[in-house]
N, C-alpha and C positions, 0 to 999 in steps of 0.2 A: 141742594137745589136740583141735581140733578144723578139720574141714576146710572152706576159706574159698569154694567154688565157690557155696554157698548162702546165702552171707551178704549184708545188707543194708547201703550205707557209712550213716553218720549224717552226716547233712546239716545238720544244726540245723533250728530254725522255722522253717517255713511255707518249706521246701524241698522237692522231691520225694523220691517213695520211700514208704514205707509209713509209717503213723501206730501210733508206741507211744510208752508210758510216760504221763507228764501229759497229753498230748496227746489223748491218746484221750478224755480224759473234758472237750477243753472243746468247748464247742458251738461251731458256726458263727455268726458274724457277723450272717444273715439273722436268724436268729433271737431273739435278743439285740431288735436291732432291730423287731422283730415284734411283743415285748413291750413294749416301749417306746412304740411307737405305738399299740397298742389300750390299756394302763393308765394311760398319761400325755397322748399324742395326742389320745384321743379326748375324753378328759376337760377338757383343754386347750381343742380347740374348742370346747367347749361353754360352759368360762368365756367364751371369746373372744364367742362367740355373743348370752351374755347382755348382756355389756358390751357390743356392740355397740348393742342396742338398748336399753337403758338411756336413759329419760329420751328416748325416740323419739317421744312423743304430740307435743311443740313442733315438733318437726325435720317430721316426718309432713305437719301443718298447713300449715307453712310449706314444704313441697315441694307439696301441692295449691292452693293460693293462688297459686306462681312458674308453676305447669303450669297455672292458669289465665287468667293475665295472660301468657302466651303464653312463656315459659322452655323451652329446651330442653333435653335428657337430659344436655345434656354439661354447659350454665351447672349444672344443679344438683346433678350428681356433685362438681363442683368446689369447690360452696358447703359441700356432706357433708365433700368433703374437709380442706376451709380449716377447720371447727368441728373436726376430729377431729383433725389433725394433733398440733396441741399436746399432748394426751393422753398421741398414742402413741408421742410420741417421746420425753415424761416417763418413760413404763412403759420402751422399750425401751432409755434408760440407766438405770434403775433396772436390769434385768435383766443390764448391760453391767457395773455395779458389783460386782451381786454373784458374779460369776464370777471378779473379780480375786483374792479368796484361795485358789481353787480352782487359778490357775495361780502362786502365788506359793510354798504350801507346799502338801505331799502333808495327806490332810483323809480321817480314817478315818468311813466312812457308817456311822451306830446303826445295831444290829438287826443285820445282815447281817458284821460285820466285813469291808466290803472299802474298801481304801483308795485313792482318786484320785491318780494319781501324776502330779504338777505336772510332772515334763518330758515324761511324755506329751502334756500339757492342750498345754504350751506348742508343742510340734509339730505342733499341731493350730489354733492361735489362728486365723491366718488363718479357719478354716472356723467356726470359734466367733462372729468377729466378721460371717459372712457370713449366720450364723442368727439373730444377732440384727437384722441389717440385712430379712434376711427375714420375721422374724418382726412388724417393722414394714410392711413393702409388703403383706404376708398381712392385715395385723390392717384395713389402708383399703382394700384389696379386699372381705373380707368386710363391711364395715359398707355399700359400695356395691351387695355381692350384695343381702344383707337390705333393702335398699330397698323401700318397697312398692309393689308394680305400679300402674299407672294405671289408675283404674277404667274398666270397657270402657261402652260407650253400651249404655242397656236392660239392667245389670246390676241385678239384687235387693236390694234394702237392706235385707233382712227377715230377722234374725237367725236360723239354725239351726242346731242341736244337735250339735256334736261327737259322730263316732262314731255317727251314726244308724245306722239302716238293716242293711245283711245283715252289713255288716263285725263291728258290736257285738254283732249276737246270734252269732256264730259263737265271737266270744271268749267270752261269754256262758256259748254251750255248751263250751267246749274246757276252758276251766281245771279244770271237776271230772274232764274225762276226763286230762289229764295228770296232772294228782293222784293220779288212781287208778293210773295208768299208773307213776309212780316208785315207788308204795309197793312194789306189785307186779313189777318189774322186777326182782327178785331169781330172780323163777321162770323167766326165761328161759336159764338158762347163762351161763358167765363173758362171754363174746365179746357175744354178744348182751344179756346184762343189761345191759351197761357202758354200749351204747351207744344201749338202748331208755332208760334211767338219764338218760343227757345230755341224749338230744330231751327227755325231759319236764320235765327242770328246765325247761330255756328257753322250753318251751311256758309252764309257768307262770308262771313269772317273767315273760313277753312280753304272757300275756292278764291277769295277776290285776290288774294299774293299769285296766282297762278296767271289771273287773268293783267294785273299788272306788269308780271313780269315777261309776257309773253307778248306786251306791248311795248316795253320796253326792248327787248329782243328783236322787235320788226322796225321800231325807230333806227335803232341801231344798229345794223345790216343796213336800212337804208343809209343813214348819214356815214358809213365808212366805207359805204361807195362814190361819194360826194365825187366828183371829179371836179369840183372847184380850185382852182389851183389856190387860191386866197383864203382859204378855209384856214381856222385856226389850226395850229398844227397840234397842242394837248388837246383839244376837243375831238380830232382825227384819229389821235394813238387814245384815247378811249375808248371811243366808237366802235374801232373794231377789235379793240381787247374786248369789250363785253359782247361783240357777238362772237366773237373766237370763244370766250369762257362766259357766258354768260350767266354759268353756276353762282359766281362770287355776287353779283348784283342783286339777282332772282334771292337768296337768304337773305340778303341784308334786308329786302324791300319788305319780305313775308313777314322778318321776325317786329320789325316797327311796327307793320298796319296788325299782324296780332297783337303785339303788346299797346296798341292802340286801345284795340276793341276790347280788351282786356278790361283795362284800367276805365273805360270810357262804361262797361257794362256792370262792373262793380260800382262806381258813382250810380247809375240808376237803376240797381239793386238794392243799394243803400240807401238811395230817396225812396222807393216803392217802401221798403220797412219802416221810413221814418213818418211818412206819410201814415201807416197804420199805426202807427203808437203813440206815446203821448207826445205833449209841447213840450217841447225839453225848456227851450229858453219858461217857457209859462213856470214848468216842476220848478225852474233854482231861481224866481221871483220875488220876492218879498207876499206879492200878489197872490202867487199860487197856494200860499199857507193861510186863505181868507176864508178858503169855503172845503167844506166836507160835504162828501157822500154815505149818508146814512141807510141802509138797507136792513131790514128786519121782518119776521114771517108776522110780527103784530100789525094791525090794520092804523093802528094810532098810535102818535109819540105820546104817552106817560108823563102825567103830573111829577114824577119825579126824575123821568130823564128831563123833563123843562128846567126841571128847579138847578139839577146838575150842571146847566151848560154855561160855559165861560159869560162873563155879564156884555152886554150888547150882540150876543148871536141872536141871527132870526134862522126859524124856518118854512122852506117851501116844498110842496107833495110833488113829484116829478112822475108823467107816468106817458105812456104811449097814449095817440088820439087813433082818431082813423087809419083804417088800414086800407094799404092801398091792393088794386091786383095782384101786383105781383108778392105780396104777402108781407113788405117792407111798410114803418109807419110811414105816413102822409104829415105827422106834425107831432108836436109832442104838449103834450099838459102840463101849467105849473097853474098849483093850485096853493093858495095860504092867505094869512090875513093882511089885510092893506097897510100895514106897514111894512110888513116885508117885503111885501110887492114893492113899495113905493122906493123901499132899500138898494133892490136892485134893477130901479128907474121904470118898470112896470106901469103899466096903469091902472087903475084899481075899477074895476066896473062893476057894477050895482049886481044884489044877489040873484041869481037867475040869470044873467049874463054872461055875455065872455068877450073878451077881444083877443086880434088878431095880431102879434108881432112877429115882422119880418124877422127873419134868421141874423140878419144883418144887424140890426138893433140891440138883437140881445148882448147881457154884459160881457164882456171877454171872458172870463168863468163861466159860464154856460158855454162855450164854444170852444172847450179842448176835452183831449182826451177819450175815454170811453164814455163821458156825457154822453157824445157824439155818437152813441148808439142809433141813435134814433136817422142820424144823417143832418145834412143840413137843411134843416124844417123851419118853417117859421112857427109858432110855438102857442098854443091857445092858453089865453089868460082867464083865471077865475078866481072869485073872492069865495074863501069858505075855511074852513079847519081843514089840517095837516094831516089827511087822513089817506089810504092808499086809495087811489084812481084809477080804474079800470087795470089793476093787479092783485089778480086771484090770490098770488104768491104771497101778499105782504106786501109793507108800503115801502116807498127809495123818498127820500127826501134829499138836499140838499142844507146844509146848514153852515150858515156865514155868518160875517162882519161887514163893517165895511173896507172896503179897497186898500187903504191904506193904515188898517188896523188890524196885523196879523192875528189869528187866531189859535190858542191851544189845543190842540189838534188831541196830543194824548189825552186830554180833558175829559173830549168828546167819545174818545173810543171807551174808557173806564167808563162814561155814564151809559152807553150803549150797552155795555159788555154786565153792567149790574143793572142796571132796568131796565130793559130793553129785553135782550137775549144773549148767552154767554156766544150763539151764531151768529150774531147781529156783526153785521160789515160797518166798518168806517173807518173812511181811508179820504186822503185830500184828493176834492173829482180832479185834479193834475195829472194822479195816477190813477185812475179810476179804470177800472176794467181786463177784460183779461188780455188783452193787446197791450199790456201796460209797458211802461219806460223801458221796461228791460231787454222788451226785443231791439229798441232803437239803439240804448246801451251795448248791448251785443253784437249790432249791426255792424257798430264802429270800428270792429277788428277787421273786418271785408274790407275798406279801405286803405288802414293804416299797413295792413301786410300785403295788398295789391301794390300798393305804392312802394314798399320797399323790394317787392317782386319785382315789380313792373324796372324800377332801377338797377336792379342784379342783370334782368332781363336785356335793358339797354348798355349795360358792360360788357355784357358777353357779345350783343351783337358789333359792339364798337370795336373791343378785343380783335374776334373772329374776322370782323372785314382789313383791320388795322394790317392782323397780318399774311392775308391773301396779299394788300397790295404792299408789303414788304418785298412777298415774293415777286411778285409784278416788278417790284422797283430795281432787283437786281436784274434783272433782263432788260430795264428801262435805263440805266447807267450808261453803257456806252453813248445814249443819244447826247451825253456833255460836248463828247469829242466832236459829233457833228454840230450841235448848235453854238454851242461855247456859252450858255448862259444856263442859269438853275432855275430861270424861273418856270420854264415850263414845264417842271417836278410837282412845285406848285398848283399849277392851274390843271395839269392834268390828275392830282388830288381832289382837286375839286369836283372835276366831270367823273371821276371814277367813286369817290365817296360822297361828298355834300350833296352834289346834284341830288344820285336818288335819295338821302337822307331826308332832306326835303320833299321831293315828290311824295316818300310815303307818307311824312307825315300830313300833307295837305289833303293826298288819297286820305288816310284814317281819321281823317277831322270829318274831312266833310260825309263820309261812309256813317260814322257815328252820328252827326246830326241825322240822316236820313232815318237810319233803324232806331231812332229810340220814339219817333214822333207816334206810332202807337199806343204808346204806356204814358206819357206825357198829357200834362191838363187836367182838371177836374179835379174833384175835391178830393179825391182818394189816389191821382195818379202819380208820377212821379217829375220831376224838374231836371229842366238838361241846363247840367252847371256851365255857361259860358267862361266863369272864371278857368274849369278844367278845360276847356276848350282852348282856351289860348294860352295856357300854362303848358297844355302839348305841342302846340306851335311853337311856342318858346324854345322851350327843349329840346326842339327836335334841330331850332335854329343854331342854337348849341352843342347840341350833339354833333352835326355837321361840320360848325367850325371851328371844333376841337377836330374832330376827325383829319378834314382837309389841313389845318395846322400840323399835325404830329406826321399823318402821312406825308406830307409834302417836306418837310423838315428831317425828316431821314431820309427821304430817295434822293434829295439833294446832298444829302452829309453821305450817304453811300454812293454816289456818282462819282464825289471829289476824291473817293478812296479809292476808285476799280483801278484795275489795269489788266490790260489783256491779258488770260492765262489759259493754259488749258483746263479744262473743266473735266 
């Protein structure tokens, strides 16, 4: 049938030669990896980070004391090391543990449907067991990075202001102009808005922690001047803790409203891809196995691909109508005979005619997928044979059942594929096109490893504020003896952690409703998930009063233990 001078052998995977079929749609390796490192890596180090310095105020002490009695950089790397060890070598078989059901049975990941296939894992142990060996030598390096430097001679011991000076006002000024900059990015053209779009997310998202905290900072200075005598007294010893340090608040706020904008920008990066690719709920329907898209350089379907097709398929000629200025169609053609029209509830008009149906009207199989070529058109009707309409190329037909009578699909391609053309396309129009399921399938991993980012991300920050105000809380002890009661351990947990935990998160709710209203709407834009909207609020409400609970339940269990000593 056909002559072999042009043909290509099949090599199998990840052999040479040209890439088709499955192949074409999986991504490379780098990439994969790419993601992996920025949604879990980075978020990782930054757990790593916290824990590191976790409970550093004693360690700290006792490394300026060893380097004053004359200890050298190596005796007290080694003394860091000898405290740390234990730890991490707790963590990295706890981590060695949990990988054992992962290579013992295949382990399907929620959200995503993809399944870890254990004699992969197992062909890989080796390199499994040498990331966890690393991930411990990684984890007493960095706790040895984080070290604090040795103060230099004639250094300043005179507290200053985080973000002073040109850097702050620059953020200062830059957040309303990126603000304005994304609302308005629509007026630049597709190429250019997209990508005037991006810088200004980031700008905002990068200055708005500066601009909060530097609001926070002037509330705060003001209220620790209150001269109220009635003023609450933990609201008081916060107020001017955080303008004495104002460093501990200003992270905490930056790392939520980033991990906000994060997770908030991944949702409608992941709607924008879903939006261009198929109906997923449509692909796994009963429904979606009713109709095929037929494509072929022949002008007309063949008395014997007819004879070939499952019994009660019809079909219909699909083709572009007018075109509009801007060079997109204006509406699309179905052309075939009055029973198939009448099939898929069509109206059938007389020869030489045509009618007009709205986009709205047509069947739900007409309205997903790369059909969807054409846009959403309302669609000109004509009664005639199955033949190609205004495409030079060859004809695209559509070929069904009805709705509730699934169709043999491989039927269809074997009768294409032998009278037809051995290049004859047919494939169910679900997945129809080169936009197809797989980018929205692929999409899915953007979410599901933001989300578990995005949770690494809020440990660390919980971790890292936890134990700033541990350190706060041993300077906060003596106030037992003055008051005589713990609750105001408590509540000034609260003003020092919940408070802003809250504020950012209300700041990053309502900052992401703002920036996504651009890309939102319209048949091809994207959806701003309210469920994810209030699931950060939630968390954030949680996050908070977990925080204020454990803070405030150790400064009070370390008040009832102090006693005056020398330091």
């Amino acid at each position: 049938m056909l002559g072999t001078a042009q043909m290509e052998k099949i090599v199998g995977y990840g052999g040479p030669g040209p890439v088709f079929g499955d192949l074409r749609v999986v991504g490379p390796r780098s990439s994969m990896l790419a993601v992996i490192g920025v949604l879990l890596g980075l978020p990782a180090l930054g757990l790593a980070a916290a824990a590191a310095r976790m409970g550093a105020a004693g360690r700290d002490r006792r490394d300026a004391l060893l380097r004053t009695l004359g200890a050298g950089r190596t005796a007290r790397a080694w003394m860091d090391i000898g405290a740390a060890v234990r730890p991490v070598c707790v963590g990295a078989s706890v981590a060695a543990l949990l990988t054992v059901p992962f290579l013992l049975t295949d382990i399907e990941l929620p959200w995503i449907d993809y399944t870890l296939y254990a004699p992969d894992l197992r062909r890989v142990g080796g390199t499994l067991a040498v990331a966890v060996a690393a991930s411990a030598v990684g984890m007493l390096g960095l706790i040895l990075l984080l070290r604090p430097a040795a103060a230099r001679k004639g250094m300043s011991t005179t507290p200053r202001a985080a973000g002073s000076g040109l850097l702050r006002l620059l953020a200062l000024g830059s957040c309303p102009a990126f603000l304005v900059l994304a609302l308005t990015s629509k007026s630049f053209g597709a190429q250019r808005s997209a990508a005037a779009y991006l810088f200004a997310v980031v700008g905002v998202w990068a200055t708005l922690p500066w601009v909060i905290g530097w609001i926070a900072s002037r509330v705060s200075g003001r209220a620790s001047r209150s001269p109220h005598p009635g003023g609450d007294p933990a609201r008081l010893i916060a107020a001017r803790t955080t303008a004495a340090r104002p460093g501990t608040v200003v992270r905490l706020v930056a790392a939520m409203v980033i991990a906000i904008g994060v997770v908030g920008q991944t949702q409608i990066i992941t709607s924008l891809l879903f939006a261009r690719s198929g109906d997923e709920e449509q692909l796994k329907s009963a429904q979606g196995q009713t109709m095929a898209l037929v494509q072929t350089s022949a002008v007309r379907l063949t008395d014997a691909f007819t004879a070939a097709l499952p019994a009660g398929a019809h079909a219909v000629a699909v083709s572009a109508g007018d075109i509009r200025p801007d060079g997109s169609s204006g509406s699309r053609i179905l052309q075939g005979p009055c029973d198939s029209l009448r099939a898929l509830r069509l109206p059938c008009p007389a020869a030489g005619e045509e009618a007009h149906v709205p986009y709205g009207d047509l069947d739900q199989r007409l309205r997903v997928s790369g059909y969807q070529s054409f846009g959403p058109t309302p669609a000109i009707v004509r009664t005639g044979p199955v033949v190609a309409v205004n495409r030079p190329e060859g004809l695209q037909a559509v070929l069904f059942t009805d709705s509730d009578e699934p169709m043999d699909i491989p039927a269809v391609k074997r009768a294409a594929h032998l009278h037809l053309s051995v290049k004859a396309l047919a494939e169910p129009v679900a997945e129809d096109g080169v936009k197809s399921f797989t980018v929205g399938y692929q999409s899915r991993w953007i979410p599901f490893l933001g989300t578990i980012g995005t949770v690494v991300l809020l440990t660390a920050m919980a971790l890292a504020s936890l134990s700033e105000f541990l350190r706060f809380s041993q300077t906060l002890a003596p106030l037992t003896v003055l008051t005589g009661r713990s609750r105001i351990f408590h509540t000034t947990a609260f003003w020092c952690l919940g408070a802003p935990l809250l504020g950012a998160g209300a700041v990053g709710a309502a900052a992401h409703v703002v920036l996504v209203q651009p890309v939102t709407g319209g048949e091809g834009g994207a959806t701003l998930s309210w469920n994810l909207v209030t699931a950060v609020l939630l968390a954030t409400a949680l996050l908070a009063a977990a925080a204020t609970a454990a803070g405030g339940a150790t400064a009070a269990r370390r008040a009832q233990m102090w006693r005056p000593r020398a330091d």
